[in-house]
N, CA, C and O atoms as a CHARMM CRD file, in Angstrom:
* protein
*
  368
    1    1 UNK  N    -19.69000 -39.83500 -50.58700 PROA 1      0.00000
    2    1 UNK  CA   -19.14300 -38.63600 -50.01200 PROA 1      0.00000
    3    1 UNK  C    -19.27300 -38.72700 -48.48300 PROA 1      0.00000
    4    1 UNK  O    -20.37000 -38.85500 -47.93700 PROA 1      0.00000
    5    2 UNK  N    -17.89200 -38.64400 -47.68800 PROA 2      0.00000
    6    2 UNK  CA   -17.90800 -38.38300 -46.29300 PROA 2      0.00000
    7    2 UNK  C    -18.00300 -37.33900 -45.96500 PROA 2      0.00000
    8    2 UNK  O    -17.77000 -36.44700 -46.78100 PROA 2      0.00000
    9    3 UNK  N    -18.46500 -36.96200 -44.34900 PROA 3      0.00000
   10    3 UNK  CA   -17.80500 -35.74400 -43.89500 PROA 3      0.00000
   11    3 UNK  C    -17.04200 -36.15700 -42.90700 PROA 3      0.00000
   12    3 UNK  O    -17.44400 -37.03500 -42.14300 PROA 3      0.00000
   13    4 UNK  N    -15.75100 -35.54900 -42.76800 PROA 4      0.00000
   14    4 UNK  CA   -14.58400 -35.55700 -41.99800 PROA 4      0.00000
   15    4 UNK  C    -15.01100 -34.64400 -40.94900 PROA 4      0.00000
   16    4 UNK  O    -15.66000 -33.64800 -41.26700 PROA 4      0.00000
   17    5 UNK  N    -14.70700 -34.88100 -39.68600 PROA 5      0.00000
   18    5 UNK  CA   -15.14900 -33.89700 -38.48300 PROA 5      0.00000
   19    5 UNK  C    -13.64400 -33.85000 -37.86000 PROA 5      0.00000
   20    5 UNK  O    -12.75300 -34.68500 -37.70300 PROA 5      0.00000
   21    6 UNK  N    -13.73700 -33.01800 -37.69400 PROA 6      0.00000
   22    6 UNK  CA   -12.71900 -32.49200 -36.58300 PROA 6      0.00000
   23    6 UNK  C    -13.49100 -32.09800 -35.05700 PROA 6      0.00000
   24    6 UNK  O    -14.47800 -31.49400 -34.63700 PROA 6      0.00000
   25    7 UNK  N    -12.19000 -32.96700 -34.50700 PROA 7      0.00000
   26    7 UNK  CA   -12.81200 -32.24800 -32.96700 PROA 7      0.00000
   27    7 UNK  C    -12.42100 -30.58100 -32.52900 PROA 7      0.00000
   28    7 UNK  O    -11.27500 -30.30500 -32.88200 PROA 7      0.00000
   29    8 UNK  N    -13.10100 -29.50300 -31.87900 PROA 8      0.00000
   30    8 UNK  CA   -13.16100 -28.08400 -32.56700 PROA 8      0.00000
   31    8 UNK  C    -11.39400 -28.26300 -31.03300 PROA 8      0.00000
   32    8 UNK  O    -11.14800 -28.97300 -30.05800 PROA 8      0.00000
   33    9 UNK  N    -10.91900 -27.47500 -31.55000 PROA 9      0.00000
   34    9 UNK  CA    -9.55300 -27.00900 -31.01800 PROA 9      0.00000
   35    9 UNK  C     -9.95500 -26.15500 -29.40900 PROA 9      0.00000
   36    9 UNK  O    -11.02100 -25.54000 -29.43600 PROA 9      0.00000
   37   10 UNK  N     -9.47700 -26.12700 -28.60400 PROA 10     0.00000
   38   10 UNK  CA    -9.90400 -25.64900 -27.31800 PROA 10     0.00000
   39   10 UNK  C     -9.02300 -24.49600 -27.40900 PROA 10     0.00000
   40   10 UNK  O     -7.84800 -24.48800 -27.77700 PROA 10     0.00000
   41   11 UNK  N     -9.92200 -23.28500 -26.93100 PROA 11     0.00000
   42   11 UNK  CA    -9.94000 -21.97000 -27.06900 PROA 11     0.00000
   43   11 UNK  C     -9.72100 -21.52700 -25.93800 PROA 11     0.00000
   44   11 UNK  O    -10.64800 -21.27900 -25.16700 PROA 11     0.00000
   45   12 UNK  N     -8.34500 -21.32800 -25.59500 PROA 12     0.00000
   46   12 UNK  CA    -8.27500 -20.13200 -23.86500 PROA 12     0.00000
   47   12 UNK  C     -8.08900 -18.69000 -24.46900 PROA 12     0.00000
   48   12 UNK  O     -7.45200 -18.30100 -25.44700 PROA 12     0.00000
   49   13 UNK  N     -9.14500 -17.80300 -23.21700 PROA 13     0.00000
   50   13 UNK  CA    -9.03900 -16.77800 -23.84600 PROA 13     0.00000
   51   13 UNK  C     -9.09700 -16.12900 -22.50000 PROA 13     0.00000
   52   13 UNK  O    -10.07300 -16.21000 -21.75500 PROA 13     0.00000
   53   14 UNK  N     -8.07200 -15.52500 -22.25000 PROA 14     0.00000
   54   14 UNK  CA    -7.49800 -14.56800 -21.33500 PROA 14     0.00000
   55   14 UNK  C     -7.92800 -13.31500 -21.14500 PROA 14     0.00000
   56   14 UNK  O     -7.73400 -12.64700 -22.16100 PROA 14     0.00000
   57   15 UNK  N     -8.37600 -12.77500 -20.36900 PROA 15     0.00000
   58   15 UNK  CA    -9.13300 -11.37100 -20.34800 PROA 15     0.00000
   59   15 UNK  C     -7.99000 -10.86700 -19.26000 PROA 15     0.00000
   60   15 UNK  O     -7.42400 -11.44300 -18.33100 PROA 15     0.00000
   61   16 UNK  N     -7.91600  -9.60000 -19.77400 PROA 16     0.00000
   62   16 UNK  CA    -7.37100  -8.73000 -18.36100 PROA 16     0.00000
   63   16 UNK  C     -8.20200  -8.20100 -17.42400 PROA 16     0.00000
   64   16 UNK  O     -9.16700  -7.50100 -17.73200 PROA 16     0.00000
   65   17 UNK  N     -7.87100  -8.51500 -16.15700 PROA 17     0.00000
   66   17 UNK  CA    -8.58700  -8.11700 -14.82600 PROA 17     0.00000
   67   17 UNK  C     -8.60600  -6.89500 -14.89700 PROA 17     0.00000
   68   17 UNK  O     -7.84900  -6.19400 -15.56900 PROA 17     0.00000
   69   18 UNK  N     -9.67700  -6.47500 -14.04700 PROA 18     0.00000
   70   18 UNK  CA   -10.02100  -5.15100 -13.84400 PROA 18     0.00000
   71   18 UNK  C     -9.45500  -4.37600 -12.58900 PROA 18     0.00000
   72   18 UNK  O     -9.27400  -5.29200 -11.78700 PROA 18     0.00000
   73   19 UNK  N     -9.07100  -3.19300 -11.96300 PROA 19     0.00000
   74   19 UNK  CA    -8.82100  -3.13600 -11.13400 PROA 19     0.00000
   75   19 UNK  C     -9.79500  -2.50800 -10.02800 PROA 19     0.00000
   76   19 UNK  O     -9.96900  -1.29100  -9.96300 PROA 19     0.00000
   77   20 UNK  N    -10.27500  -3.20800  -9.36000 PROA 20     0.00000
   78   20 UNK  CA   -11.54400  -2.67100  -8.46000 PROA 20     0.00000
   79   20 UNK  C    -10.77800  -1.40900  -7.67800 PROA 20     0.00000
   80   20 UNK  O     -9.57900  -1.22200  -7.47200 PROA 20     0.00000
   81   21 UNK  N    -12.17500  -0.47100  -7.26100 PROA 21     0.00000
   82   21 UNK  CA   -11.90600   0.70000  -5.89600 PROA 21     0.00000
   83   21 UNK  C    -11.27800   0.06400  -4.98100 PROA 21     0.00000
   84   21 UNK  O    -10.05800   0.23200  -4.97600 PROA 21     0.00000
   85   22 UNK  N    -11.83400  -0.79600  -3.99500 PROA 22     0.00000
   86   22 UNK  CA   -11.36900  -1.90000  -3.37100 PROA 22     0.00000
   87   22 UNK  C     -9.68600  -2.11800  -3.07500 PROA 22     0.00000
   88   22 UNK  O     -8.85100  -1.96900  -2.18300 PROA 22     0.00000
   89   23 UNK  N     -9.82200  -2.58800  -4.51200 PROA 23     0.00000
   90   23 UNK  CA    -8.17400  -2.88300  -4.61600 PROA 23     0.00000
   91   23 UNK  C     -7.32700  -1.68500  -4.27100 PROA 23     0.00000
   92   23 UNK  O     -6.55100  -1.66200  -3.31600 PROA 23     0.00000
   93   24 UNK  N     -7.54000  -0.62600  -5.16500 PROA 24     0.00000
   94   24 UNK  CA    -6.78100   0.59200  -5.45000 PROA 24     0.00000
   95   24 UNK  C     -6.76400   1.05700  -3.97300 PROA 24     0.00000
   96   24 UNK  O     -5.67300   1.38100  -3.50300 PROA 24     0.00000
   97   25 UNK  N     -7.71800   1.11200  -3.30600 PROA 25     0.00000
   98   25 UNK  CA    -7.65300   1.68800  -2.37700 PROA 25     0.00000
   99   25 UNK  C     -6.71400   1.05900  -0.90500 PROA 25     0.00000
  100   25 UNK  O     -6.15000   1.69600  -0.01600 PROA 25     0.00000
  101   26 UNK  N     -6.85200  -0.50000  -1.12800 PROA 26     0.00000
  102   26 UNK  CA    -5.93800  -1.20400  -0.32300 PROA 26     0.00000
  103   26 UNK  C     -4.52900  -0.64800  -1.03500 PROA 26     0.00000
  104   26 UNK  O     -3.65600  -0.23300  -0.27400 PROA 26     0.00000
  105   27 UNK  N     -4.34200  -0.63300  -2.15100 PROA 27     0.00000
  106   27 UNK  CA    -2.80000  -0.27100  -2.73600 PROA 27     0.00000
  107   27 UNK  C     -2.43100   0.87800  -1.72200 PROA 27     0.00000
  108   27 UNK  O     -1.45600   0.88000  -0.97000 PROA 27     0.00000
  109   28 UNK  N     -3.43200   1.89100  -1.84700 PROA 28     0.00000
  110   28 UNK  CA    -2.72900   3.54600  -1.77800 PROA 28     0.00000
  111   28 UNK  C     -2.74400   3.12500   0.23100 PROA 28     0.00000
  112   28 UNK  O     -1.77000   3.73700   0.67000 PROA 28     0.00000
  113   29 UNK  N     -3.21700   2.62400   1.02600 PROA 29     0.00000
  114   29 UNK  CA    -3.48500   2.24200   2.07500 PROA 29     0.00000
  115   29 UNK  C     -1.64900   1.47200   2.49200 PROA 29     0.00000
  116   29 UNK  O     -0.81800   2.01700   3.21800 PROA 29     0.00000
  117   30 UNK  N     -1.54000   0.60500   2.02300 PROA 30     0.00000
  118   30 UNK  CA    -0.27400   0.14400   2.04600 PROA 30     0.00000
  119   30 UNK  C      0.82400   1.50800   1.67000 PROA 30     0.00000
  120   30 UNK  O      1.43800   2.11100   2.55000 PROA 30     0.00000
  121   31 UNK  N      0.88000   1.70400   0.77800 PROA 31     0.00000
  122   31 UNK  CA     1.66000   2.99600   0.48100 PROA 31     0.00000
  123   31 UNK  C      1.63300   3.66300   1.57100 PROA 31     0.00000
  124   31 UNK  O      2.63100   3.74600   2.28700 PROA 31     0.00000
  125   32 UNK  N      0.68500   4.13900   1.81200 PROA 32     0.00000
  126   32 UNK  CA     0.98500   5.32800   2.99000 PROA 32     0.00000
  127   32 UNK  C      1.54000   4.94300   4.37900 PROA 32     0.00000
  128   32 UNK  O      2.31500   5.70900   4.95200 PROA 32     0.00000
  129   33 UNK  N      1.17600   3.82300   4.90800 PROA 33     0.00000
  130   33 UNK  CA     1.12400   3.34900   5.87200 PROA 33     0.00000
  131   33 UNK  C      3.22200   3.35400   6.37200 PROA 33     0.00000
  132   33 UNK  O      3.84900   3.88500   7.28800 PROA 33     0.00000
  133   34 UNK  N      3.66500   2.38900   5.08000 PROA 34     0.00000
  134   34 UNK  CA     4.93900   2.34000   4.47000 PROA 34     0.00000
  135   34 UNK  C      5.59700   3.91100   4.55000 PROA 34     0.00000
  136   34 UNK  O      6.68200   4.07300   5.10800 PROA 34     0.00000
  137   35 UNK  N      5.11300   4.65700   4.15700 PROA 35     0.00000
  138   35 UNK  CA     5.40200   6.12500   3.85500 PROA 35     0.00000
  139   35 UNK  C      5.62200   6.56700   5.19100 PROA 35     0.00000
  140   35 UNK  O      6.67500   7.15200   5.44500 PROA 35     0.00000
  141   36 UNK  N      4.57600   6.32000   6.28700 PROA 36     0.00000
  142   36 UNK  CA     4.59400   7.22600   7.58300 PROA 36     0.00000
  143   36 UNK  C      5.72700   6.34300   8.38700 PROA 36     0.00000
  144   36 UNK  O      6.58900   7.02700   8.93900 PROA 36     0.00000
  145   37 UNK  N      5.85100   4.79900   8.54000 PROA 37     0.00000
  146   37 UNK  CA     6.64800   4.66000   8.89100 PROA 37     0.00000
  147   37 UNK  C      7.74900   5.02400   8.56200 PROA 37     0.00000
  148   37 UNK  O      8.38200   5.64600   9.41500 PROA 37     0.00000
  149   38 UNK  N      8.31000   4.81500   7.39400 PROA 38     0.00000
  150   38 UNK  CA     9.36000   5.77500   6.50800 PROA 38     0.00000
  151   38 UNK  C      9.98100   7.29900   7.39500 PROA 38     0.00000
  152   38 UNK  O     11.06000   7.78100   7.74100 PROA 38     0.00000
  153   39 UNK  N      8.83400   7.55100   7.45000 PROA 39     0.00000
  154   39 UNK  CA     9.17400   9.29300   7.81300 PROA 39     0.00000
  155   39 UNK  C      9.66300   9.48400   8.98800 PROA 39     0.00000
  156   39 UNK  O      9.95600  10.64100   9.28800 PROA 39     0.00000
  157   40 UNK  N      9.87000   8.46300   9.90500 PROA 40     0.00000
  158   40 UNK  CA    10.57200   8.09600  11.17800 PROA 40     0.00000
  159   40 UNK  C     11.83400   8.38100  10.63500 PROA 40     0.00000
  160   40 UNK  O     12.61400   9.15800  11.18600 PROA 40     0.00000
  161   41 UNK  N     12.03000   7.91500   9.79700 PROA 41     0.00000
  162   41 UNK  CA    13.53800   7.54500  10.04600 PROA 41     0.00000
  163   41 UNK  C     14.35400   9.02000   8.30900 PROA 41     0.00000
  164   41 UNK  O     15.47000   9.52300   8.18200 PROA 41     0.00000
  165   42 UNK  N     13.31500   9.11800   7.58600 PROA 42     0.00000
  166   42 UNK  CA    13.65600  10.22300   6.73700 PROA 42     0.00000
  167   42 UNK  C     13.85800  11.27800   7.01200 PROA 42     0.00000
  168   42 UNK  O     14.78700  11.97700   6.60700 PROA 42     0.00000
  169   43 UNK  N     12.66500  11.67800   8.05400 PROA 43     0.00000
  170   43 UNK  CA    12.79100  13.43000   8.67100 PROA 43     0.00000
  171   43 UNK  C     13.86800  13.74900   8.41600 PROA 43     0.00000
  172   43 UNK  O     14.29900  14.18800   7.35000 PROA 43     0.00000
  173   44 UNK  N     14.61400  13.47600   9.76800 PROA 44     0.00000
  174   44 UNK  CA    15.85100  13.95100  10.45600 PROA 44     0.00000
  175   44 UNK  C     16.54700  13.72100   9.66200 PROA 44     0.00000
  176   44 UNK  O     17.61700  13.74400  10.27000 PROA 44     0.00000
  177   45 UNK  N     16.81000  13.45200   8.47200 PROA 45     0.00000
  178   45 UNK  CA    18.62500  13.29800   7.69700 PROA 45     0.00000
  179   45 UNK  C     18.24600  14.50400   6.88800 PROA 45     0.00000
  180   45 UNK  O     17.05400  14.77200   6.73700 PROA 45     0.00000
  181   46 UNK  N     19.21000  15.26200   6.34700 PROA 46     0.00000
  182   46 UNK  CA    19.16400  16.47200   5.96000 PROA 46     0.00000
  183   46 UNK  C     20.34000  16.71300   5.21400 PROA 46     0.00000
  184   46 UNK  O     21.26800  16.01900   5.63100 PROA 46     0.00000
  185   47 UNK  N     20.70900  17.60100   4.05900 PROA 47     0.00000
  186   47 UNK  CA    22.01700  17.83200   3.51600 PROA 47     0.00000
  187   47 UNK  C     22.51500  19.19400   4.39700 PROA 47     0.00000
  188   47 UNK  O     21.79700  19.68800   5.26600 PROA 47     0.00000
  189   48 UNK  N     23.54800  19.60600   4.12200 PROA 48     0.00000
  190   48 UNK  CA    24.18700  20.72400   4.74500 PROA 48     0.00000
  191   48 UNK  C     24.93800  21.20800   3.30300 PROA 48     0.00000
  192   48 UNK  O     24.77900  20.67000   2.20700 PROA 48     0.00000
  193   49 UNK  N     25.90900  22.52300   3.65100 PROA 49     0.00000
  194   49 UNK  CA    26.41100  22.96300   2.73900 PROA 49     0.00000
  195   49 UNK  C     26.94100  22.21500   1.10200 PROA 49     0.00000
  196   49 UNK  O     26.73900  22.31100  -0.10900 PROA 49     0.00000
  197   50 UNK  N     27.64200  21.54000   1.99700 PROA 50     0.00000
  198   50 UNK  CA    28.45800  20.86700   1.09500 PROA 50     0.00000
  199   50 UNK  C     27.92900  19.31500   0.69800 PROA 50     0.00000
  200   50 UNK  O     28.58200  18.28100   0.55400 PROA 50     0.00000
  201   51 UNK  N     26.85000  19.50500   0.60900 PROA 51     0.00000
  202   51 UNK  CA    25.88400  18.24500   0.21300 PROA 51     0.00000
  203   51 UNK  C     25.87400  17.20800   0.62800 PROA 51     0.00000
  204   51 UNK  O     25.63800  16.31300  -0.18500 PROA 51     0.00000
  205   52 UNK  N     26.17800  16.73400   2.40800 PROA 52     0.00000
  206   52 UNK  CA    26.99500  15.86700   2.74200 PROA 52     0.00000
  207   52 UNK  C     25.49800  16.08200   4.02600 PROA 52     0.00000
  208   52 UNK  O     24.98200  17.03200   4.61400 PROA 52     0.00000
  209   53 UNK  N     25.25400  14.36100   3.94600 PROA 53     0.00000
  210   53 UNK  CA    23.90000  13.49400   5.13200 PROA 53     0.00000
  211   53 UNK  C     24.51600  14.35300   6.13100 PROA 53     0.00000
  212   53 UNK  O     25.53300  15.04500   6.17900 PROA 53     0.00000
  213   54 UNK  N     23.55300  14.07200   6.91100 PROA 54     0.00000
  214   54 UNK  CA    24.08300  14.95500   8.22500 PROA 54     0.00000
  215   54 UNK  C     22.34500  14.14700   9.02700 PROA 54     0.00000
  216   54 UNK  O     21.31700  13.81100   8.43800 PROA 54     0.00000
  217   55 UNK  N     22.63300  14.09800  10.27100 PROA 55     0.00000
  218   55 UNK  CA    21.53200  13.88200  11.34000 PROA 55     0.00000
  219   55 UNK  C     21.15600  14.67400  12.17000 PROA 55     0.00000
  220   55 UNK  O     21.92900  15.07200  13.04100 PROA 55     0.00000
  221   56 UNK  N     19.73800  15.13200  12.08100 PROA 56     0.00000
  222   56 UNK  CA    19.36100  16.71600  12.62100 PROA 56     0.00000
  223   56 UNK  C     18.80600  16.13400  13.91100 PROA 56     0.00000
  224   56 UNK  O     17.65700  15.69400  13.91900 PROA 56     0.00000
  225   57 UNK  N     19.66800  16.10500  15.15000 PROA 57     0.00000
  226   57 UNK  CA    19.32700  15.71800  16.12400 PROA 57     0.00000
  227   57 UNK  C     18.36700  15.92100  16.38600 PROA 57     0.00000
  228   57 UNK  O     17.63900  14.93600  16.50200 PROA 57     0.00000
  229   58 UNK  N     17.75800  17.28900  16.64500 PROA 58     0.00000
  230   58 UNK  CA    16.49900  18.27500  17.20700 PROA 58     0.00000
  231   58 UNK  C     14.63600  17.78100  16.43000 PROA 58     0.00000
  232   58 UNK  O     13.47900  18.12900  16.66600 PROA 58     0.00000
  233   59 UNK  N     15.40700  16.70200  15.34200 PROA 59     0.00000
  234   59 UNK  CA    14.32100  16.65800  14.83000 PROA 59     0.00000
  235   59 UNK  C     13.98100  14.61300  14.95600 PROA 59     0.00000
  236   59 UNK  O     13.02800  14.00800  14.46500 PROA 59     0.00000
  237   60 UNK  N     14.91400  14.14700  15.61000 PROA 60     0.00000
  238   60 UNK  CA    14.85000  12.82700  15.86100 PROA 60     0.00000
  239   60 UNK  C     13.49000  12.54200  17.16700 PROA 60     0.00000
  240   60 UNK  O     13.20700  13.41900  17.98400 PROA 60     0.00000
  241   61 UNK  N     13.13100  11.84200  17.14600 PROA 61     0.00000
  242   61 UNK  CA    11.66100  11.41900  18.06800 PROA 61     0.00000
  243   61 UNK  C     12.60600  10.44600  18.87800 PROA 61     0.00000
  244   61 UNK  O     13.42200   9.58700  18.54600 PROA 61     0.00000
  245   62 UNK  N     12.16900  10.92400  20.03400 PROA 62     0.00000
  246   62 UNK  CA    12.39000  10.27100  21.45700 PROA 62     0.00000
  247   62 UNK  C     11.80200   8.86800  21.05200 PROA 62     0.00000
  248   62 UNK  O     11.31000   8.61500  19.95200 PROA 62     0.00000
  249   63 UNK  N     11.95400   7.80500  22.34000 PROA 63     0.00000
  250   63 UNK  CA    11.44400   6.62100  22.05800 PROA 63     0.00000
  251   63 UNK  C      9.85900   7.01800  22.60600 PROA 63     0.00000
  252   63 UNK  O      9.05600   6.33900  21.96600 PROA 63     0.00000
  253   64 UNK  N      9.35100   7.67700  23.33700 PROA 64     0.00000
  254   64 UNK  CA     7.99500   7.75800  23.67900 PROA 64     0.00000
  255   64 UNK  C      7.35000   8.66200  22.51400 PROA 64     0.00000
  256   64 UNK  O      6.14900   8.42500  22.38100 PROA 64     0.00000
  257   65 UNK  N      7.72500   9.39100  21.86000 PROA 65     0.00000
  258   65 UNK  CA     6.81000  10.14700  20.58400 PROA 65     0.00000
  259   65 UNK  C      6.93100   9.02900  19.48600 PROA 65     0.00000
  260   65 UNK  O      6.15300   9.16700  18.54200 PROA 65     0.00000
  261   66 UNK  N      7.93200   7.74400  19.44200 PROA 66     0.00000
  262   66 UNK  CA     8.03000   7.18600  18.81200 PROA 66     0.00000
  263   66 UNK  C      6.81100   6.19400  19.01100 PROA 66     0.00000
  264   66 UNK  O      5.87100   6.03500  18.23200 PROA 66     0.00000
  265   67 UNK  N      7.00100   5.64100  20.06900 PROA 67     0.00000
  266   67 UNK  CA     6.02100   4.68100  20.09900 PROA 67     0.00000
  267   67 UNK  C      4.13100   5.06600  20.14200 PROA 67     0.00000
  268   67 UNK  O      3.08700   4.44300  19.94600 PROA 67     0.00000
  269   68 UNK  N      4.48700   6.27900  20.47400 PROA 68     0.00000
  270   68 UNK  CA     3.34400   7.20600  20.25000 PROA 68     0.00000
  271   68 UNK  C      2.56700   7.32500  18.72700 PROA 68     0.00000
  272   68 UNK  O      1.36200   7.15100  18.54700 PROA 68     0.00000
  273   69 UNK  N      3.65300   7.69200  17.60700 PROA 69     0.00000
  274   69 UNK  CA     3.57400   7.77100  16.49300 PROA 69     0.00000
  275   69 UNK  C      3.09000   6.48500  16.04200 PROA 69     0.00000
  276   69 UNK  O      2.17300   6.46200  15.22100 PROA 69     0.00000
  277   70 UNK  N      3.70800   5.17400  16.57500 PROA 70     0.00000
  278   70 UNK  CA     3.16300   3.79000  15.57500 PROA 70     0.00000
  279   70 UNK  C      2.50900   3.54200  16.40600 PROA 70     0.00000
  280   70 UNK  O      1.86100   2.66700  15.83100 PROA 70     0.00000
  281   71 UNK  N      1.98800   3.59800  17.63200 PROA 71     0.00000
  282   71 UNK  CA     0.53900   3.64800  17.86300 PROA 71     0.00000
  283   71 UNK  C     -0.28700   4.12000  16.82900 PROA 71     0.00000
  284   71 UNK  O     -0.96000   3.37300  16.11900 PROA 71     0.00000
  285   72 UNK  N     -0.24500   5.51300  16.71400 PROA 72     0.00000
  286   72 UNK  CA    -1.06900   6.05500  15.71600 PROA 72     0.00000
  287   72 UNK  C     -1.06800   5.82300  14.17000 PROA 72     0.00000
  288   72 UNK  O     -1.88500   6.53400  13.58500 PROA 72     0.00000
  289   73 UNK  N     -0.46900   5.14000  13.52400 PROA 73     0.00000
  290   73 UNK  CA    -0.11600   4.57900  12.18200 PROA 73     0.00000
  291   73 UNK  C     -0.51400   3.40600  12.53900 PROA 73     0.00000
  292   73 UNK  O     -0.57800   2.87400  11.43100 PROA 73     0.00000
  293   74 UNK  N     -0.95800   2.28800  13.58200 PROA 74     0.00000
  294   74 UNK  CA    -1.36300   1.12400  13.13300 PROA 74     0.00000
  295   74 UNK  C     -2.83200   1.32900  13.72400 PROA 74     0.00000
  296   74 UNK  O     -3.76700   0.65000  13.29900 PROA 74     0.00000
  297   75 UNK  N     -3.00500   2.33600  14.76700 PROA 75     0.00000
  298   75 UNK  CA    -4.98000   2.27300  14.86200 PROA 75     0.00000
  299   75 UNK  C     -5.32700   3.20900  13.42200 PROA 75     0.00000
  300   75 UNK  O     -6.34000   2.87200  12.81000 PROA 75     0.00000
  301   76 UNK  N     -4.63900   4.19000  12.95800 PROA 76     0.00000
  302   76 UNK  CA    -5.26900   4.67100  11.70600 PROA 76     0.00000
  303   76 UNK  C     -5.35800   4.12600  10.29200 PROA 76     0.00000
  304   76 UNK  O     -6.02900   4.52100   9.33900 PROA 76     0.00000
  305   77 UNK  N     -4.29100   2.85900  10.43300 PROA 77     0.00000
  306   77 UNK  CA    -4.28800   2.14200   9.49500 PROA 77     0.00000
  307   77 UNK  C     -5.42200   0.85700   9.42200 PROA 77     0.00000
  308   77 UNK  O     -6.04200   0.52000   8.41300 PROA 77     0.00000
  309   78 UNK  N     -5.52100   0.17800  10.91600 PROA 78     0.00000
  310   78 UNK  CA    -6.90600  -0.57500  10.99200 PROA 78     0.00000
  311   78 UNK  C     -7.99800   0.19600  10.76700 PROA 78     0.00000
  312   78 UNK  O     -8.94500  -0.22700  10.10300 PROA 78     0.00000
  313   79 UNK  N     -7.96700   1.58600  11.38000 PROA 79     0.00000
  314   79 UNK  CA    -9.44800   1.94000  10.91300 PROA 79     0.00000
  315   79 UNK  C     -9.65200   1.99800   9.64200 PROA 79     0.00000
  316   79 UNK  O    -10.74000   1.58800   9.23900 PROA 79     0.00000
  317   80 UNK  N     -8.48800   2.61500   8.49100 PROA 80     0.00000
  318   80 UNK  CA    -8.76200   2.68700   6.94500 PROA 80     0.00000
  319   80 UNK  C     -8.79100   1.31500   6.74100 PROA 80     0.00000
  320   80 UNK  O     -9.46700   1.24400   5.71400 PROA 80     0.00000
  321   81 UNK  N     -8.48600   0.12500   7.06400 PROA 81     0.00000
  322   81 UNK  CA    -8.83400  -0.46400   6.23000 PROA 81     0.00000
  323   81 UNK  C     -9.83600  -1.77300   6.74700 PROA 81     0.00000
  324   81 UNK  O    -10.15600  -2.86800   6.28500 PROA 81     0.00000
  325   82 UNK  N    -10.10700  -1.03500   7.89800 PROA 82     0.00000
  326   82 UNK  CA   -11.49500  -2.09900   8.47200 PROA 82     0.00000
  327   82 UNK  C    -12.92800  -1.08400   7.96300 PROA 82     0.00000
  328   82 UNK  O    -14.03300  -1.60100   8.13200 PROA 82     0.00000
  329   83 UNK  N    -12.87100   0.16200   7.42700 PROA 83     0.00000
  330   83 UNK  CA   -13.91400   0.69600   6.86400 PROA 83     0.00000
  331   83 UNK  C    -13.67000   0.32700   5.52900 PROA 83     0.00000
  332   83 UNK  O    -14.78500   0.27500   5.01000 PROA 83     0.00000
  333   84 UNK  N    -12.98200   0.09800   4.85500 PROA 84     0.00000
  334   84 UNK  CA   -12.54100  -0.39900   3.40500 PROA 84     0.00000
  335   84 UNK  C    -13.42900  -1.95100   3.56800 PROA 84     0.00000
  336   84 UNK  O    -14.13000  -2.37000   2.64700 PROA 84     0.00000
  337   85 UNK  N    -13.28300  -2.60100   4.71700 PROA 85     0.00000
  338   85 UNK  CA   -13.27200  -3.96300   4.37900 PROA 85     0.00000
  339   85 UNK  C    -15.11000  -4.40500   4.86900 PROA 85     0.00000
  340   85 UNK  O    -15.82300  -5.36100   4.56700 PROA 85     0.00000
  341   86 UNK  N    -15.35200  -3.09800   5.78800 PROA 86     0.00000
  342   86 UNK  CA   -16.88100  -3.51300   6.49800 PROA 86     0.00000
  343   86 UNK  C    -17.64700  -2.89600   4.73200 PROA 86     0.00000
  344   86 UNK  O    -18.43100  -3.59700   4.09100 PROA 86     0.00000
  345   87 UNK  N    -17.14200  -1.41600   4.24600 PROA 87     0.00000
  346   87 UNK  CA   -17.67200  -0.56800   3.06700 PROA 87     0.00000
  347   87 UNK  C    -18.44000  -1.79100   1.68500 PROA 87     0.00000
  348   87 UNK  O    -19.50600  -1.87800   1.07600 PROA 87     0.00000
  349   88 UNK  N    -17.03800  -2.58900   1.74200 PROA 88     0.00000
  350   88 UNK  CA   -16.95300  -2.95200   0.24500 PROA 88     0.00000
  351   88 UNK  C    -17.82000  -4.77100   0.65900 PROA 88     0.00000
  352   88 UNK  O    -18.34200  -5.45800  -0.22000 PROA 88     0.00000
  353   89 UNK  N    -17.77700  -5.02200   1.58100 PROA 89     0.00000
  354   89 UNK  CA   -18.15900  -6.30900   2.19500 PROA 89     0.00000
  355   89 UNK  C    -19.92200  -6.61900   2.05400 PROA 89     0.00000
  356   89 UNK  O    -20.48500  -7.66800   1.74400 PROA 89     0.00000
  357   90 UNK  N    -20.58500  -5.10500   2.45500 PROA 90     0.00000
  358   90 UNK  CA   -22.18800  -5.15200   2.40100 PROA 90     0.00000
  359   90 UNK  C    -22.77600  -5.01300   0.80400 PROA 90     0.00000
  360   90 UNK  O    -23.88900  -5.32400   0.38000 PROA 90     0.00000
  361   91 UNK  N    -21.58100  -4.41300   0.05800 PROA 91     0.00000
  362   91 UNK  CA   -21.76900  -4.16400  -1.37500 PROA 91     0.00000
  363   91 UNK  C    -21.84900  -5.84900  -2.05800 PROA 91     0.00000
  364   91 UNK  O    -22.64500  -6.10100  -2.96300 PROA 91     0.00000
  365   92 UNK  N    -21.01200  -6.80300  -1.54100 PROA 92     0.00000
  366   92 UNK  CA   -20.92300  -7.96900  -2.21300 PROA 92     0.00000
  367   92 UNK  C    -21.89800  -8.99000  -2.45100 PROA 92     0.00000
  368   92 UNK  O    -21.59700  -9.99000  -3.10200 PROA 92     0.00000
């Protein structure tokens, strides 16, 4: 009487990732960031009666409130995510 061996079959086994705070929080960080720039250019279009785009002059940003504005969307965006990155960095 033999015993027959088999060599055992190789087993991948795939787990789904988790999604860290970390992450989520870089997600919603991008989003917004996207969003405020966005709103440059969304404000001002508007419907009128007859459901028809229209450009609300009065509400368009000069080039100096403009550049004013992404000033302020890229230092508020380094700060969220250089406290995201110093926060989650001492945890590791």
């Amino acid at each position: 009487m033999e015993l027959q061996t088999k060599a055992a079959a190789e087993i991948n086994i795939h787990t789904k990732k988790n999604i860290t705070i970390k992450k989520a929080l870089q997600i919603y960080g991008i989003f917004a960031v996207i969003g405020m720039f966005l709103s440059n250019i969304t404000i001002p279009v508007s419907l009128n009666e007859e459901m028809q785009f229209f450009i609300n002059e009065d509400l368009q940003l000069s080039s100096s409130e403009l550049k004013s504005f992404s000033i302020f969307i890229v230092g508020s965006a380094s700060i969220f995510f250089g406290i995201i990155h110093t926060v989650y960095k001492e945890r590791s």
